[in-house]
Residue, then its C-alpha position, 0 to 999 in steps of 0.5 A: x422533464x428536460x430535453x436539450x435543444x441547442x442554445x443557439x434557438x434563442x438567438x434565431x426568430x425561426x425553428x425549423x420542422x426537424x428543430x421542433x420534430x426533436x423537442x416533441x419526440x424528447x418531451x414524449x414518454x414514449x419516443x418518436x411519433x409513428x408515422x401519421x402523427x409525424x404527418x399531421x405534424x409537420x403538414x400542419x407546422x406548414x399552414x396545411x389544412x386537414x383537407x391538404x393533408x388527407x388529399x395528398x396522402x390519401x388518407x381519410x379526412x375523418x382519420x386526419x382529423x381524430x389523429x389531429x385532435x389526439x395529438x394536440x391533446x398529448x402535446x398540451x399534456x406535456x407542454x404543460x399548455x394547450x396545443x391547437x392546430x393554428x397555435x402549434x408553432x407558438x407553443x412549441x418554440x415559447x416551449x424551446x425557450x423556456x427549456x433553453x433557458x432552464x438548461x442553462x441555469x442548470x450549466x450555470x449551476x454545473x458549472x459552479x461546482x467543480x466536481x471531485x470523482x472516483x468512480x473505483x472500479x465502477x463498471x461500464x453501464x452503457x448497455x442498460x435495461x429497464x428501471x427507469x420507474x427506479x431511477x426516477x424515484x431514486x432521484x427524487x429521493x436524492x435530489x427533492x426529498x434531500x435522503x441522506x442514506x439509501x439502501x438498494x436491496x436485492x439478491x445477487x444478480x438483480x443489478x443492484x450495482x448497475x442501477x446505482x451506477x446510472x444513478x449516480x451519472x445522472x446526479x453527478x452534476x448535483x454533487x461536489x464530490x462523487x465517490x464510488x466504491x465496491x466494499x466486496x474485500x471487505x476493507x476494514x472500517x478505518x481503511x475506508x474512513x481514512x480514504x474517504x476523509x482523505x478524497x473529501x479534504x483533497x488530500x490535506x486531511x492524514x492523520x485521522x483521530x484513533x477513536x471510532x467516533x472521531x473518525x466518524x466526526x471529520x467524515x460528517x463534517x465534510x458531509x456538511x461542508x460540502x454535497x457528497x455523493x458516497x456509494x458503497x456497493x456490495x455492503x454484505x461484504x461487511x455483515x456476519x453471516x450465518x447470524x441474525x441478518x443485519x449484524x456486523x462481522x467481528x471488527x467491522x461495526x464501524x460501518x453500523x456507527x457511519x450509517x447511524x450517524x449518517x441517518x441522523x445526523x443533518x448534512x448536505x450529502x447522501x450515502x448510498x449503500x447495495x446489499x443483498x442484507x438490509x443493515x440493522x441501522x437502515x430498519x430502524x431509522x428508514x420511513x416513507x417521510x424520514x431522509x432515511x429510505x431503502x429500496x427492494x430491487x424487484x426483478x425485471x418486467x418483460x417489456x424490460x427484460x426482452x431485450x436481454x434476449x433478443x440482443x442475444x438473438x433469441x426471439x418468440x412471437x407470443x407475448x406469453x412467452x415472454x411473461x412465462x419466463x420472466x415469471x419463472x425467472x423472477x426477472x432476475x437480470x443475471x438469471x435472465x441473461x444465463x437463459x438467453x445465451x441457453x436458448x441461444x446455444x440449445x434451441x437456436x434462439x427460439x424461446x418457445x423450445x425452452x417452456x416445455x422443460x420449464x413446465x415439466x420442472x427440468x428447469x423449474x430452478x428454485x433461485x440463482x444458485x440452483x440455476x447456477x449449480x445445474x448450469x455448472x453440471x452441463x459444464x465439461x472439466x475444462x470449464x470447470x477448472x477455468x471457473x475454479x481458477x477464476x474464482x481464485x485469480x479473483x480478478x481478469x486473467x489471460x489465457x496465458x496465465x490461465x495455462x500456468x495455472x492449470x496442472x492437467x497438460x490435457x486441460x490446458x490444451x483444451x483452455x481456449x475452447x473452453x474460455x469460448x464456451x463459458x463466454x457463450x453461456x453468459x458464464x465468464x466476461x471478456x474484456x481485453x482478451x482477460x476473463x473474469x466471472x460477475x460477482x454472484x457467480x464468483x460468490x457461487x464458485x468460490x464457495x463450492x470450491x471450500x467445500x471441495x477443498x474441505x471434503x479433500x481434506x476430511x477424507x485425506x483425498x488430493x483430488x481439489x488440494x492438487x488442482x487448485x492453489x486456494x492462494x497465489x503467492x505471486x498474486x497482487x497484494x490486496x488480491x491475496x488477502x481477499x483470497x485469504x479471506x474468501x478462501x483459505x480461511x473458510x476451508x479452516x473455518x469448516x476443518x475446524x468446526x468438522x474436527x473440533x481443534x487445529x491439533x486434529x486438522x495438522x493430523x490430517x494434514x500430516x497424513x496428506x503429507x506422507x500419502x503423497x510422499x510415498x505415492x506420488x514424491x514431486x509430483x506436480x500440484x498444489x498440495x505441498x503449498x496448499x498445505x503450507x499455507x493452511x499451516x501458516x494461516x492457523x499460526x502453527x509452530x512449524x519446527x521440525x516438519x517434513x516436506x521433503x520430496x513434496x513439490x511446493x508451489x504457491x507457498x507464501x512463506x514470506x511471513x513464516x518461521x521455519x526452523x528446522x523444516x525439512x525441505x529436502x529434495x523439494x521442487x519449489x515453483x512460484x513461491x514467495x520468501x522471507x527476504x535477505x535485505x534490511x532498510x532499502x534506501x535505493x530504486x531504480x527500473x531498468x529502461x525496459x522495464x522488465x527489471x528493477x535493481x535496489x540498493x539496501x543497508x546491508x551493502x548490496x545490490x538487488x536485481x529483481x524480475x517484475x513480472x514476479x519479483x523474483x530476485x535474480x541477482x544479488x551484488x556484493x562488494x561495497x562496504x557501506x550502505x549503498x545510497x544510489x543505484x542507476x542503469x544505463x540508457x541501454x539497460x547492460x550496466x548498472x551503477x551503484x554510490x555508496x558510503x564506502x566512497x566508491x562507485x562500482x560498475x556491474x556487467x549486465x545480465x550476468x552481474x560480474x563486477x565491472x570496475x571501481x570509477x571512483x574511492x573516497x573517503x566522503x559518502x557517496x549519495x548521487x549518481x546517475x547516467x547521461x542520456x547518450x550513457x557515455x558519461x556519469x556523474x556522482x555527488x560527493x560528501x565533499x561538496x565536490x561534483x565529478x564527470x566521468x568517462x562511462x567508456x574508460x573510468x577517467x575523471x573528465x570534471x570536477x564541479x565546485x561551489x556548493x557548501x554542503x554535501x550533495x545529494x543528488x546530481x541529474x542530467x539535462x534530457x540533451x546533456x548539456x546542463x547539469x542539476x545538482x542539490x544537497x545539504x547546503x539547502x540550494x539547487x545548482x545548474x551547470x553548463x557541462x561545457x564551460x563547467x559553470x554554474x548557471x543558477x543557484x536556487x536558495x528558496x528552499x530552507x532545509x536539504x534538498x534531497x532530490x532534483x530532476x529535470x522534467x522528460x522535456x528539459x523546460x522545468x526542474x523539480x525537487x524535494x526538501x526536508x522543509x516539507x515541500x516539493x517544487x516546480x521550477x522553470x529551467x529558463x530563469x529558475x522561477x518557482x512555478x509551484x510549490x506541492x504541499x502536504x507531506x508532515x515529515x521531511x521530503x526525501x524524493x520527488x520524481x516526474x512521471x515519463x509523460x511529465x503530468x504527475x509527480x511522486x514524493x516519498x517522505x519521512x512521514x511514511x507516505x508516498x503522494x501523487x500529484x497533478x502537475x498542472x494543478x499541483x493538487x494531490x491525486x493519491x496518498x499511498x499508505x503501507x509503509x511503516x517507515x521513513x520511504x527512501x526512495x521511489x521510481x516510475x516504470x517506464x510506462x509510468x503505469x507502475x510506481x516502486x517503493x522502498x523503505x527503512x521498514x525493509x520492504x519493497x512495494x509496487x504501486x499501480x498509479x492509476x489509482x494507489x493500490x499497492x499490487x505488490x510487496x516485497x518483505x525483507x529480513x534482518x534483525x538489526x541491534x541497536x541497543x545493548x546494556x549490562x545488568x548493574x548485578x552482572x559480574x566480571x565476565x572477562x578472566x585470564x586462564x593459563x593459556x593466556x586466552x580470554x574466555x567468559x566468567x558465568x552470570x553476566x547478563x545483557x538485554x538487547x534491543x532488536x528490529x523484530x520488536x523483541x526485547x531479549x535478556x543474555x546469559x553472555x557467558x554462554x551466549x544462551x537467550x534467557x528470555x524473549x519480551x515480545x515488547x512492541x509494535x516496532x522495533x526497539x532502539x532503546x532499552x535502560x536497566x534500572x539500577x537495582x537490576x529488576x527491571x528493565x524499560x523498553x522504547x519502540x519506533x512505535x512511540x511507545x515506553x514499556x517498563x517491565x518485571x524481569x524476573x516473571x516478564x510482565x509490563x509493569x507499565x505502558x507510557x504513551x505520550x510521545x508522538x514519534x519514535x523514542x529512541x533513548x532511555x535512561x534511569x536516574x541514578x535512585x531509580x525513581x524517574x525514568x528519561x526519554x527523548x523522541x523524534x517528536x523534539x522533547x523529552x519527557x521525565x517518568x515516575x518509575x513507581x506510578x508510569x506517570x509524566x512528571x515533566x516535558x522539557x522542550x527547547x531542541x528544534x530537530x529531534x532528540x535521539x540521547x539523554x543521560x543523567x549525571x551520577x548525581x542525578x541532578x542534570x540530564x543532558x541531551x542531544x539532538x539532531x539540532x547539532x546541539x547538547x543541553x543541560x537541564x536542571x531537573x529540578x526546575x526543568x530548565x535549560x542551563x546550558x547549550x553546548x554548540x560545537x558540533x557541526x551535524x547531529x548528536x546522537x550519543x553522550x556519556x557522562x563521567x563516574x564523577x559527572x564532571x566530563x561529557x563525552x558526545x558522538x556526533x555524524x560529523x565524525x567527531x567526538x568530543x570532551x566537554x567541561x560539564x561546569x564550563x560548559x566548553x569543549x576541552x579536546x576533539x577527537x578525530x579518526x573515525x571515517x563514519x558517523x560516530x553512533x555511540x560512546x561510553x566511558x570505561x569505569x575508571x573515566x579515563x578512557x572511552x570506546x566509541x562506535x561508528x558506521x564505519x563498522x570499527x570500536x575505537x579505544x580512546x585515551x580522553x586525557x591525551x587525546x589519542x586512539x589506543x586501539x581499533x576493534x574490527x569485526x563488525x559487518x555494519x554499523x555499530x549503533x550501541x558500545x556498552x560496558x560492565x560495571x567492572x570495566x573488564x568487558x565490553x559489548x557492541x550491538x549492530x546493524x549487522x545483526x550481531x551483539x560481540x563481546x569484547x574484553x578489554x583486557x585483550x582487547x579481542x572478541x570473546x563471543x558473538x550472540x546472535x539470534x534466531x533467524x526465520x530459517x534457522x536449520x531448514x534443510x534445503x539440501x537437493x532442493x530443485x527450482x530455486x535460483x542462485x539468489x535465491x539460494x544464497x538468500x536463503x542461507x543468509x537466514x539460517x537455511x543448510x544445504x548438509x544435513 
């Protein structure tokens, strides 16, 4: 046993009695002496004599003596050394030092390891009874035996939790790295393997191997690394059941696989595991020597557990009593507290009134569940629903949201007494005024709530299905899909074992429906969501439903199609939908919080609620992507930058357009408010920053000297200084008075995408495509640290409002946390399935936001990296589009004289929603629909021979299929980052990809395998074509650059240079012997394929030029741009014939017919148009399906006005 005495004694010759008093009482199993041993003590530490010591206390001196001698014998025992009256002194201070100096070797050891912790939402233990018998040999299991897997076992409420908790702060010391979680939502076994490796490695280790056995493998190899200490509580979440006990829910053997490994395999560390279930893994390799061992969790002795109730004031006299009770209860702690508070509230706290029910039987329960349904049946209706309602919240409420949630106006007035009710029972937990239930009531709850919910249904009843929502669609996201799991599946689980097929239950849901259209319409509840959700969760095809006249509250539809759904005259309360946004490439919170605007691809602003995150507002005018947005320091003005030139000004809270600061014809990506919010400034593609009057719209600066377009502009906290950074790789500062530039940083070596000021002003921060963030002092520009760990380019990087964190936002999909002080990575936020543009703290910075190209918006709770909401949006965007080599003229001239459309012309385009789908052009008709990939689809290639058609993904994937009966002929996996082009050789033989990944692979067609893998670009490799002979390919890429490539020989022959920004489209000749290039720096250029030089530049378009194609009879070519325009070119005299307006959005693909006589554009506006090129007019715009295409929301009640109009962007009718 160690007990502490202060260090100081081994410099001291002296002890003092109350010194030696401490050591003894902490070296006694039992505590303090009583009263006379205390006595004898310290009379004795003083040179009395047992005479002295019975003559001035009045005791006897035969007594004095026989608690003399007991005493010393019990001293010598715990010693460890005989104690005699005359050698007490001597013995207890060589005892002092021996421990002082055993305490310091184990600070010493302390002291080495630097301790990693995450103790999750591990609860407080403070207030602890009992199991010191347990922890001691818990202990020596861990830290003298060296178990390296330990199960503790029990059923619910006999505190395994607790115990597992004191545990762990008592060996914490021992171990490098501590980490404690609660598997109670089940997390799927690769989730936690990728946060346990991660939190193991310190964040450097992301990318984990796909196979079970390989992500098993780097976890043991940190186990042996380094002492671990892993707890994993609530292990039951991850075993079947109503099977064999010890087996694994489907999907979730990898847990079996890490116990296994962990059991058998020698390393360093220790997992430790809860569980009312002992896994099948801990049966088999458990044994009283093997490192494997589990412990049953015995219920509570009275010596114990009493104190549960007499800190609850309850009280008995008789011993047996006590023993009674804890007989009948089992000791089971939870139990045990429920009683006391019984006792308390029934019979004053006297525990004698409560055994003469317990011997009559009306309280003999047979375990904790019966306990707990005799307990729910005392309870008034009031309690009931509270309890149901925090069996769905799943997580601490407020009063307030408990009065939103409940239907019953009677109930809720009734909501307060009823929370202070059940708190008194020991039935629900308060803490910081939010009310939550332990987990065994919360399993006992829940699962009575399926049961009723299932019983409404069967017997098409409404009583449940109007009371309780069974998920929220406004809840936070991990909360949801616990709610998903725990509940709504559940209730279709027993539907469908009841009804035996989904047919039967949409029956009975269907007559639910039409009962309470025609008895109650409107009525206030949860049945119209409820039902929804059910419907949704089984994956049913909703089209043509009638919810008309229902109230819909809580419905998630965010993921739903809903075509032709009748939502006519509905009321719709606290439901989620599908957004109307794409790519989300700007964030910003208000400076209250309260509210967050984002900028998007469709060339909006958003204005969202946080609370809810319901949008309030959606801004239009900008005709390009908007880049920026930024409030004011007073939150009534909102600004916004975007690639049209211009930054506009909104009027808040009513969003009315204020006024147009600036128009360019360069990109704007910056913009930002000074502190006073009289001045702002904007960076310019121009490589020009400018100042203007907030107040009047004047321009006041223009600040010049980068190279290169900026990126982002931010004022100093005191307005004095500006930083700027951009494509010229450096970080300027400037004196806002002299209009000088103070610095110029140079040390990153790639864009530098973002800088900001630090809330003090003393240091600067920025982000880099060179894969780093860093920390600069203001004063003199030193680096003072460099964060590292993004794969991918670095878009952003933010200072928390206090200062001690960073945020970055990367190209790799991640969002990372960081410690300023120690510039160590504290979480790595994963959700995004694509590049993050941007992100912001709130203003409390206790909440971090996201956006990303994946079209979604997601808060992050910075305390500890759980996403608590996601934002989806909706479009479809069209990247790609080609002609069958067999389509026919599509494009004819009638007497008219206007154009129409020939049959038989078949086009296949590639979209966002992973679908590859084949067009009858003539009569804009979808033929067929490949559900083709995990992402979506910028590339697609027909073979020549017009039978089949290959398919690449952003999910790194090659797909090649048969289109005449729609199977994958073969899959092609080896890129390792999105392939963004395709291309067949002219025989039909090899198949040409290129990747982000900087290489470009050659296919055989007929095999699906890799033939070759050219290498040499150094940025990634958007475009390759064949030449029409097919012996060159040539390709382009982001390097600025074109190369030819022997096929033969798989060489690099040429490398075409003059381009001054990416490449991202080529086209060759009918006869092979021009190129034609389209590059982002607006340009597009001829090239002499033999030569290898550039015959002639073309000029004119005001965007990024994103594709172009030859016309057949290789004298002219039509390009495609960001700047929304098709543009008609003659190669050979170098001049624009004609500009094709009509698009909303970037033009990412032009395409011609075999014949030449039609033309087809694919965009990021959601739309394919033909074109012929005759007339040069718009023949047919194909489109397809939205998510809510025809749903009648004519009437419909509780939408907002952007709600509304978003919803009629996705297909929704107000006239029916």
């Amino acid at each position: 046993m160690t007990f502490p005495i202060s260090t100081a004694h081994n410099q001291r010759l002296t002890m003092t009695i109350e010194e030696a008093l401490e050591l003894v009482e902490q070296a006694l199993d039992k505590g303090r002496l009583n009263n006379v041993q205390e006595l004898v003590f310290r009379q004795s530490w003083e040179g009395q004599s047992y005479e002295e010591i019975a003559r001035t206390s009045s005791y006897d001196l035969g007594y004095i003596k026989d608690v003399g001698s007991k005493l010393w014998r019990l001293l010598s025992q715990v010693l460890g050394e005989k104690v005699t009256k005359h050698s007490v002194q001597k013995v207890v201070k060589r005892a002092a030092k021996q421990r002082n100096q055993q305490l310091e070797q184990e600070s010493s050891c302390r002291l080495a390891i630097t301790s990693q912790q995450d103790w999750g939402e591990a609860i407080d233990v403070s207030i602890f009874y009992g199991r010191n018998q347990e922890l001691a040999l818990l202990e020596q299991w861990l830290l003298h035996d060296r178990c390296r897997l330990v199960a503790i076992l029990g059923m619910g409420g006999m505190g395994k939790t607790a115990l597992s908790i004191k545990l762990a702060e008592q060996v914490q010391h021992k171990f490098e790295f501590l980490l404690w979680r609660s598997l109670s939502s089940a997390p799927p076994f690769d989730e936690l393997a990728t946060e346990l490796v991660q939190f193991l490695s310190n964040q450097q280790e992301l990318q984990l191997p796909e196979t079970l056995e390989g992500k098993t493998a780097r976890l043991l190899h940190y186990l042996r690394s380094s002492p671990c200490l892993l707890i994993l509580d609530n292990f039951e979440s991850v075993l079947q059941g109503g099977s064999q006990t010890g087996q694994y829910r489907k999907d979730y053997e990898g847990y079996g696989h890490l116990l296994k490994s962990v059991g058998e395999v020698r390393h360093q560390s220790c997992v430790i595991l809860t569980s009312r279930e002992k896994p099948k893994e801990i049966g088999i390799l458990e044994g009283v020597t093997s490192p494997v061992r589990s412990l049953q969790l015995e219920g509570l002795t009275p010596i114990e557990g009493q104190p549960i109730f007499t800190d609850k004031g309850c009280f008995s006299s008789d011993r047996q009593d006590w023993h009674e009770i804890f007989e009948h209860y089992a000791g089971n702690p939870l139990a045990l507290k429920m009683v006391a508070s019984g006792v308390q509230e029934l019979f004053d706290g006297d525990v004698e009134e409560l055994l003469p029910y317990l011997r009559q039987g009306k309280a003999g329960f047979a375990d904790i569940n019966e306990l707990l349904e005799r307990q729910f049946h005392r309870l008034s209706e009031a309690e009931q629903q509270v309890m149901n309602w925090l069996a769905v919240n799943r997580e601490p409420v407020s009063l307030p949201e408990l009065e939103t949630d409940v239907v019953s106006e009677a109930i809720t007035k009734q909501l307060l007494g009823a929370l202070r009710s059940l708190t008194q029972r020991s039935l629900v937990e308060c803490s910081e005024k939010r009310w939550s239930l332990q987990p065994v009531i919360m399993e006992y709850v829940t699962t009575r709530l399926v049961t009723a919910i299932f019983e409404d249904i069967i017997d098409q009843r409404q009583e449940f299905l109007r009371d309780y929502a069974l998920i929220k669609a406004q809840s936070k996201d991990y909360i949801r899909q616990t709610q998903i799991r725990l509940i709504l599946q559940p209730v279709i689980d027993r539907l469908l074992l009841s009804l035996g097929s989904y047919n039967k239950i949409q029956q009975q849901l269907k007559a639910i429906i039409s009962q309470l259209r025609a008895e109650a319409p409107l009525q206030p509840g949860y049945v119209g969501g409820n039902i929804l959700n059910l419907l949704v969760q089984m994956q049913i095809d909703l089209s043509g439903y009638d919810f008309s006249y229902l109230t819909i509250c809580q419905a998630y539809l965010q993921d739903a199609n809903l075509y032709d759904v009748n939502f006519a005259h509905c009321h719709f309360s606290q439901s989620v939908f599908t957004q109307s946004f794409g790519g989300v490439l700007a964030i910003a919170f208000s400076p209250d919080g309260q509210l967050f605007a984002t900028g998007n691809a469709n060339c909006e602003i958003h204005l969202w609620r946080v609370s809810d995150r319901q949008r309030l507002l959606t801004l239009q005018g900008h005709s390009g992507w908007v880049r920026k947005v930024a409030f004011n320091p007073d939150g009534q003005t909102l600004a916004s930058a975007s690639e049209d030139g211009t930054i506009k000004l909104w009027n808040l809270p009513d969003g009315e357009y204020q006024s147009t600061l600036c128009k360019y014809t360069d990109t704007l990506y910056g913009v930002t408010f000074s502190p006073d919010g009289q001045l702002l400034a904007n960076g310019s593609n121009d490589c020009k920053i400018r100042i203007w009057s907030a107040v009047n719209s004047d321009c006041l600066q223009v600040l010049e000297g980068h190279t290169g377009g900026i990126l982002c502009v931010h004022f100093s906290p005191d307005g004095k200084y500006l930083a700027s950074s951009g494509f010229d790789n450096t970080i300027r500062i400037w004196d806002l008075q002299t209009a000088e530039c103070l610095q110029t940083i140079t040390a990153h070596n790639n864009w530098v995408g973002s800088v900001q000021f630090s809330p003090d002003g003393e240091q600067l921060l920025s982000a880099s495509c060179d894969r780093t963030i860093r920390i600069w002092r203001f004063s003199d520009g030193k680096c003072l640290g460099v964060l590292k760990g993004h794969t991918q380019w670095v878009w952003k990087a933010f200072w928390s409002p206090d200062g001690r964190r960073v945020a970055s936002c990367s190209e790799d999909q991640t969002i990372r946390i960081w410690d300023v002080q120690t510039c160590t990575c504290l979480h790595t936020l994963q959700g995004h399935s694509s590049r993050v543009w941007g992100i912001c703290f709130s203003p409390d910075g206790q909440t971090l936001a996201s956006c990303s190209e994946d079209q979604t918006i997601r808060l992050w709770q910075v305390s500890n990296g759980q996403c608590v909401a996601n934002i989806q949006g909706y479009t479809n965007w069209v990247k790609t589009v080609a002609f069958s080599p067999n389509s026919q003229a599509i494009a004819k001239r009638c007497c008219d004289s206007e154009a129409v459309l020939k049959e038989r012309a078949q086009i296949a385009t590639g979209h966002k929603d992973r679908t590859l789908r084949i067009w009858d052009a003539s009569s804009g008709k979808c033929l067929r629909e490949l559900k083709a990939h995990n992402k979506g689809l910028p590339a697609i290639a027909f073979h020549p021979n017009g039978e089949i058609i290959a398919s690449s993904s952003e999910d790194t994937t090659i797909k090649i299929w048969n289109l005449s009966d729609g199977k994958c002929i073969h899959a092609l996996k080896e890129h390792t980052n999105e392939v963004w082009s395709l291309n067949f050789s002219p025989d039909g033989r090899t198949l040409a990809s290129s990747s982000f990944d900087q290489i470009i692979k050659l296919w055989d067609v007929g095999t699906g395998e890799c033939l070759q893998t050219l290498e040499g670009h150094c940025d990634r490799v958007g475009v390759v074509r064949f030449n029409p002979q097919g012996t060159l390919l040539a390709s382009g890429s982001e390097d600025y650059t074109i190369k030819l490539w022997d096929i033969r020989h798989g060489q690099c022959i040429k490398t075409l240079k003059e381009h001054t920004a990416r490449v991202g489209a080529i086209a060759f000749n009918p006869d092979g012997q021009l190129l034609a290039s389209a590059s982002s720096d607006r340009t597009l250029k001829i090239w002499d394929v033999t030569a290898g030089k550039c015959i002639r530049t073309l000029e004119g378009h005001t965007g990024w030029v994103m594709s172009v194609a030859f016309y057949p009879d290789g004298q002219k070519i039509a390009s495609g741009s960001c700047d929304q325009t098709i543009k008609i070119w003659d190669i050979f005299e170098g001049i624009c014939l004609n500009t094709l307006k009509g698009h909303t959005n970037w033009i990412w693909t032009v395409a011609l017919s075999p014949d030449g006589l039609t033309l087809a554009s694919a965009s990021e506006d959601e739309t394919i148009k033909i074109w012929s090129t005759q007339t040069e007019t718009c023949l047919a715009t194909l489109r397809a399906r939205r998510p809510y295409e025809g749903m009648r929301v004519a009437g419909a009640t509780g939408l907002t006005p952007a709600q509304k109009a978003m919803l009629t962007i996705l297909g929704a009718v107000e006239e029916f």
